[in-house]
N, C-alpha and C positions, 0 to 999 in steps of 0.2 A: 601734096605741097600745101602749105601751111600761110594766106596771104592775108591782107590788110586791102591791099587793091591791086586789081589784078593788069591796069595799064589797058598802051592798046600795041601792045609784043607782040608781031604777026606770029610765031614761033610758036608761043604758048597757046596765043589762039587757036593755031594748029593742033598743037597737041590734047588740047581740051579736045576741042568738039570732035578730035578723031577717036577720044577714045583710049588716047595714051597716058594722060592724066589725070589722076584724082586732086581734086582740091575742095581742102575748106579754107573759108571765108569768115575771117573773125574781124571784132570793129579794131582799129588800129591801137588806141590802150590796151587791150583785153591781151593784144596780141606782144604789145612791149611786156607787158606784166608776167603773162606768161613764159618768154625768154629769161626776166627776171629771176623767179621762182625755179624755174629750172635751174639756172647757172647756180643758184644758193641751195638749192636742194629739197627745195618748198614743194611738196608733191603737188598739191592744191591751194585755191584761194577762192574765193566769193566777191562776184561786181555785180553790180545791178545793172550796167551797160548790156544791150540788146535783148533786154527784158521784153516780153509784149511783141518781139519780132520773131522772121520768119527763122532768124538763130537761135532766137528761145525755142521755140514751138517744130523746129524742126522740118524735114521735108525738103529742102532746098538742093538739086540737083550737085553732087561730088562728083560722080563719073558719068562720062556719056560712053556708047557705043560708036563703033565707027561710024554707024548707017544715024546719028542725032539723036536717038532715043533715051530718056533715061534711066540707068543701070542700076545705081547708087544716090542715096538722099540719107541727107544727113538726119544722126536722131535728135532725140529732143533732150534738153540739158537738164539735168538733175537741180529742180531750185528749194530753196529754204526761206523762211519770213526770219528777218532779225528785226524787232522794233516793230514791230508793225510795216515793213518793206521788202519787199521780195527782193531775193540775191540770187546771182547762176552762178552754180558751182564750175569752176575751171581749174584746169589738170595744168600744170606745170610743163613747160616745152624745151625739148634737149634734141641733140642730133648727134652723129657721129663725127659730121664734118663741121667748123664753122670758118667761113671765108670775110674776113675781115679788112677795111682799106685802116692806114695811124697814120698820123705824123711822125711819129719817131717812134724805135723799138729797141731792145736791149738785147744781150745774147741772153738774159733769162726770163725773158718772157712780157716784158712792163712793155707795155703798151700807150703812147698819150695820144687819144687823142683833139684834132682840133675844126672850131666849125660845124657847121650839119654831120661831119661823123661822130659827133658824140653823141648823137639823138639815139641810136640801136646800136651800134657795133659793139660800145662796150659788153651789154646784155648780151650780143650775139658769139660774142667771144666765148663769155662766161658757161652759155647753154651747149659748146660744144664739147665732145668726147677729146677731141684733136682740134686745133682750131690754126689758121693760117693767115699769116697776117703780111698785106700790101707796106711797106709802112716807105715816105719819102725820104726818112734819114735812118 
């Protein structure tokens, strides 16, 4: 699972620390951009967002064991200088499923919408294989 913040979900917190889930933890643009890019077809891009941290440099706990331990740690990002400024390279993000809330929908697929759902959904729509949409009209 693929998050920006990971909340305080009793559920997920379950399922982390038992072991049942792997997650990486990206800064929350990094992670729009990336649904971006995927939904357009953009394999890759370059940010300088979580340069210097433990996302750059890698190591940071993905999966635990049932018994707390850690299994899995993330690796380190491939980076490059443009300008005189270091950039992390980042892969583009797609899924098979995307579940989406609109305000209005069409029978062929237009999607509007309105409010705080236009912050990700569009993008989230776009990065899925199949994508499925709430919509109020």
């Amino acid at each position: 699972m693929t998050v920006a913040f990971v909340g305080f979900t009793k559920e997920f917190q379950r399922q982390f620390l038992g072991g049942e889930l792997e997650v990486e933890l990206v800064p929350m643009g990094t992670l729009a951009e990336r649904l971006r890019c995927g939904g357009a077809g953009i394999p890759a891009f370059y940010s300088a967002a979580g340069y210097g941290t433990g996302y750059h440099r890698g190591g940071l706990p993905v999966r635990l064991s049932s018994s707390g331990e850690v299994v899995a740690t993330s690796s380190p990002k491939e980076e490059r200088t443009f300008g005189g400024r270091p950039w992390l390279l980042e892969e583009g993000l797609t899924g098979d499923f995307s579940l989406v809330k609109a305000f209005r929908g069409d029978r062929f697929g237009n999607l509007q919408y309105r409010h705080t759902a236009r912050n990700f959904n569009p993008a989230v729509a776009s990065a899925g294989r199949v994508t499925v949409a709430e919509v109020e009209e």
